[in-house]
N, C-alpha and C positions, 0 to 999 in steps of 0.2 A: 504494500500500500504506500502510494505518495504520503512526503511528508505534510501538504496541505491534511489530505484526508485524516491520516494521523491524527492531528491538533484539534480537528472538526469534532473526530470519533474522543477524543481527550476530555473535548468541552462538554459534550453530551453527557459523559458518564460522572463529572465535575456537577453537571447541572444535578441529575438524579438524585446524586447524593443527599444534596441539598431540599431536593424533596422527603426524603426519608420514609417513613413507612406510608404516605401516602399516595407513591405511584409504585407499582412494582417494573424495576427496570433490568433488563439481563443485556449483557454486549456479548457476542460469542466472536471471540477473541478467532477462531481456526474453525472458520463455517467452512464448510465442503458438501461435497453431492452426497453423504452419506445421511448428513446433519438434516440437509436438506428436505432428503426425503423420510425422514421420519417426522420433521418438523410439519411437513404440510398434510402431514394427517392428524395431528398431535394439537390441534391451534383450535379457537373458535372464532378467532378474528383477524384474515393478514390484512396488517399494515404496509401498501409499498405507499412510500413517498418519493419516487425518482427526482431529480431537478429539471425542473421543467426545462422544454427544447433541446435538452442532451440525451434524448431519448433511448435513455435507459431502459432495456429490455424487461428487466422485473421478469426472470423466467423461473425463479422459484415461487415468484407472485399465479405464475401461470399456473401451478399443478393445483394451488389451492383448490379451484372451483370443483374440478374434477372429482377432487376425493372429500366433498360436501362440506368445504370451508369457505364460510364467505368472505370478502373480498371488498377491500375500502381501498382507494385509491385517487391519487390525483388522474386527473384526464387528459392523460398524457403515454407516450410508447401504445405501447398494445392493448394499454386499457382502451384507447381509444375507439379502438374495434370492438373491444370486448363488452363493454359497458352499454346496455340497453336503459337509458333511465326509467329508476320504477320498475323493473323485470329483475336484471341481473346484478343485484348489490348496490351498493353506493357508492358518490366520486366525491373528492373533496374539491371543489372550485368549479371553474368553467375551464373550459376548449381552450379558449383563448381567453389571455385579460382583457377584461375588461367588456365579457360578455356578461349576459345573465340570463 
């Protein structure tokens, strides 16, 4: 991982702390395809937040739905396709800024 992401990933778990027993936060330090695939049958809710325009694929975000995990997402990558509003899960935001 970039050193950017690093510091990113640094300040998130800095932040958590800080909430203490009122969010429950886990970082998995050495995610892999294994982690993966037990996570997305293991969840009752995946969170992909990709950065918008850098259209992050979210393909651990993908198996979710499949194996009867719903799926919250910016509307963004694959969500874009994926995402039936009102049918298939829920998005956080719009398409684009500045729609609504």
């Amino acid at each position: 991982m970039k050193t950017q992401g690093k510091d990113i990933i640094r300040g998130i778990v800095q932040a958590a702390k800080q909430l203490d027993h009122d969010v429950t936060f886990v970082h998995l330090e050495d995610y892999d395809m294994t982690l993966a695939q037990l996570m997305a049958v293991g969840v009752d809710l995946w969170l992909n937040t990709p950065q918008r325009l850098l259209k992050t694929s979210g393909t651990s975000a993908m198996k979710a739905p499949p194996n009867g995990v719903s799926s919250l997402s910016f509307l963004d990558a694959w969500w874009l396709e994926g995402h039936i509003k009102g049918v298939t899960e829920w998005s956080i935001g719009h398409e684009r800024p500045g729609e609504k």
